[in-house]
C-alpha positions as CSV (number, residue, x, y, z in Angstrom):
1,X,8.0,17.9,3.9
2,X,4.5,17.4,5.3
3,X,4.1,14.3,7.8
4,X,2.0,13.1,5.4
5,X,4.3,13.2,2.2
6,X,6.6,11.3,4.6
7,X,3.9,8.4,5.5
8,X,3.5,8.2,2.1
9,X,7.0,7.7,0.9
10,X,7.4,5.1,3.9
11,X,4.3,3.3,2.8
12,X,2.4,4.0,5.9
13,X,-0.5,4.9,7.4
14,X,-0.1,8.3,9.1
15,X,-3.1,8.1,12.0
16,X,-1.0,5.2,13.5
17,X,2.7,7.1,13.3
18,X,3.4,8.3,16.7
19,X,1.9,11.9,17.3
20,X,5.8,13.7,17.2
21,X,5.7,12.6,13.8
22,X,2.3,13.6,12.9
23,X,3.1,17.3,14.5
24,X,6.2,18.2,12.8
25,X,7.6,18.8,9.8
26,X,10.2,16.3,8.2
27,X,13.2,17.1,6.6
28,X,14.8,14.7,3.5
29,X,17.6,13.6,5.7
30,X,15.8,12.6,8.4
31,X,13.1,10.5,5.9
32,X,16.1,9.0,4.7
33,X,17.6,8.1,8.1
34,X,13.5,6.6,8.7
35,X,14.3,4.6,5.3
36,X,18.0,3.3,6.3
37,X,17.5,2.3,9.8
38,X,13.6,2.9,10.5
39,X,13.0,2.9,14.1
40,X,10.8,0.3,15.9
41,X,7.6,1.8,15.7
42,X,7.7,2.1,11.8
43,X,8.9,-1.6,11.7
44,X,6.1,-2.3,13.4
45,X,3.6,-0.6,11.2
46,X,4.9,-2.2,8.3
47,X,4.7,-5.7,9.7
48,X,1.2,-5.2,11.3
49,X,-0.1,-2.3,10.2
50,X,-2.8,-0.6,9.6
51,X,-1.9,-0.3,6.1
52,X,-2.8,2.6,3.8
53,X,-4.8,1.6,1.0
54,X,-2.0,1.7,-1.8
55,X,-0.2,-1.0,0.4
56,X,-3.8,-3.2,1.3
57,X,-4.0,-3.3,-2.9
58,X,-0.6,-3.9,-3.4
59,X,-0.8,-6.9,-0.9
60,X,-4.1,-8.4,-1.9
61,X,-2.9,-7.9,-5.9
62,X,-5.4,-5.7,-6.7
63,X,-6.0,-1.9,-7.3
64,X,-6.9,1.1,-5.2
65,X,-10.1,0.9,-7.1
66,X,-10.7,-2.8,-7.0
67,X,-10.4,-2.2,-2.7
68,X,-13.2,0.6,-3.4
69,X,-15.6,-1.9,-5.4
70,X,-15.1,-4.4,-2.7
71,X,-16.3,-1.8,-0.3
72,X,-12.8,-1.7,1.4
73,X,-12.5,1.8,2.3
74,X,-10.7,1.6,5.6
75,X,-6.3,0.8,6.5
76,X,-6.5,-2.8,7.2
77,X,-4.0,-4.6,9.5
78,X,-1.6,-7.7,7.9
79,X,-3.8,-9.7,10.5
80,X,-7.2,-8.4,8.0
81,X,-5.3,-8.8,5.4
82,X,-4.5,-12.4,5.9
83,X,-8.1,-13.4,6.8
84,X,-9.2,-11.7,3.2
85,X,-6.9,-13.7,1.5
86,X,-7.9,-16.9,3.4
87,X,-11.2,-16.1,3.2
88,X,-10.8,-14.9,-0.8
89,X,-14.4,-13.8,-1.7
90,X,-16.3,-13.6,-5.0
91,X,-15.0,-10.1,-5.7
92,X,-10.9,-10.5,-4.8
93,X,-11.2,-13.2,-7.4
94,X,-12.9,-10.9,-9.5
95,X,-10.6,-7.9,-8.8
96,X,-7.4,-10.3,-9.3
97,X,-8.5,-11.3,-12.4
98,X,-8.8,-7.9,-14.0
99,X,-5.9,-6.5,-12.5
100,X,-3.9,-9.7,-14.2
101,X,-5.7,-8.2,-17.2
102,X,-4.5,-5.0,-16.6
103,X,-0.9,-6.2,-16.5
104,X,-0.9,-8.6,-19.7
105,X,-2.1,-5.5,-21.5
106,X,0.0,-2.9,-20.6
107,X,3.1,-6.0,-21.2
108,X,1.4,-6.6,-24.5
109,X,1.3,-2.7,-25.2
110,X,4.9,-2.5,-24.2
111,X,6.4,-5.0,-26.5
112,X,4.2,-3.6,-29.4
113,X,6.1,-0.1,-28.3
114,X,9.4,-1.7,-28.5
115,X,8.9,-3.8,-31.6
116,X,8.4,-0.4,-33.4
């Protein structure tokens, strides 16, 4: 598969894999060798990052789009991360909320679906 398929699958940003892994092509096994026993540098990216933007959302509670509205647009490190959280402006609250929302619905939807 493409490098980034792979970065994707692993949850990580591809411009900060090393550049053998940007260059070649990765095969199943070897993604699931990365997933099993991932070497240091992809430890290291998940811990610290930069994180791709599904994984920023996912770690603020929000969604891709909520990052977008909040004029994220960039991988953010945990280190940014953190300091958002701390920080917690006017629109995280905002996106949190609707994302909570977002979840109570599609719970509430579910049980209707199941109550059928």
């Amino acid at each position: 598969m493409k490098p980034a398929t792979a970065a994707k699958k692993l949850g990580v940003y591809l411009e900060a894999t090393p550049a053998e892994f940007r260059a070649g092509v990765v095969s199943r096994d070897e993604l699931n060798a990365l997933q099993a026993d991932p070497p240091e540098w992809l430890r290291d990216l998940r811990r610290d990052g930069p994180h791709p933007r599904p994984v920023v959302a996912a770690k603020l509670g929000i969604s891709i789009g909520g990052l977008a509205r909040g004029g994220i647009t960039e991988p953010l490190t945990t280190e940014q991360i953190d300091a958002l959280k701390a920080d917690d402006p006017e629109w995280l609250q905002r996106e949190r909320s609707t994302q909570a929302e977002v979840r109570r619905e599609t719970a509430r939807l579910k049980a209707r679906e199941s109550g059928d």
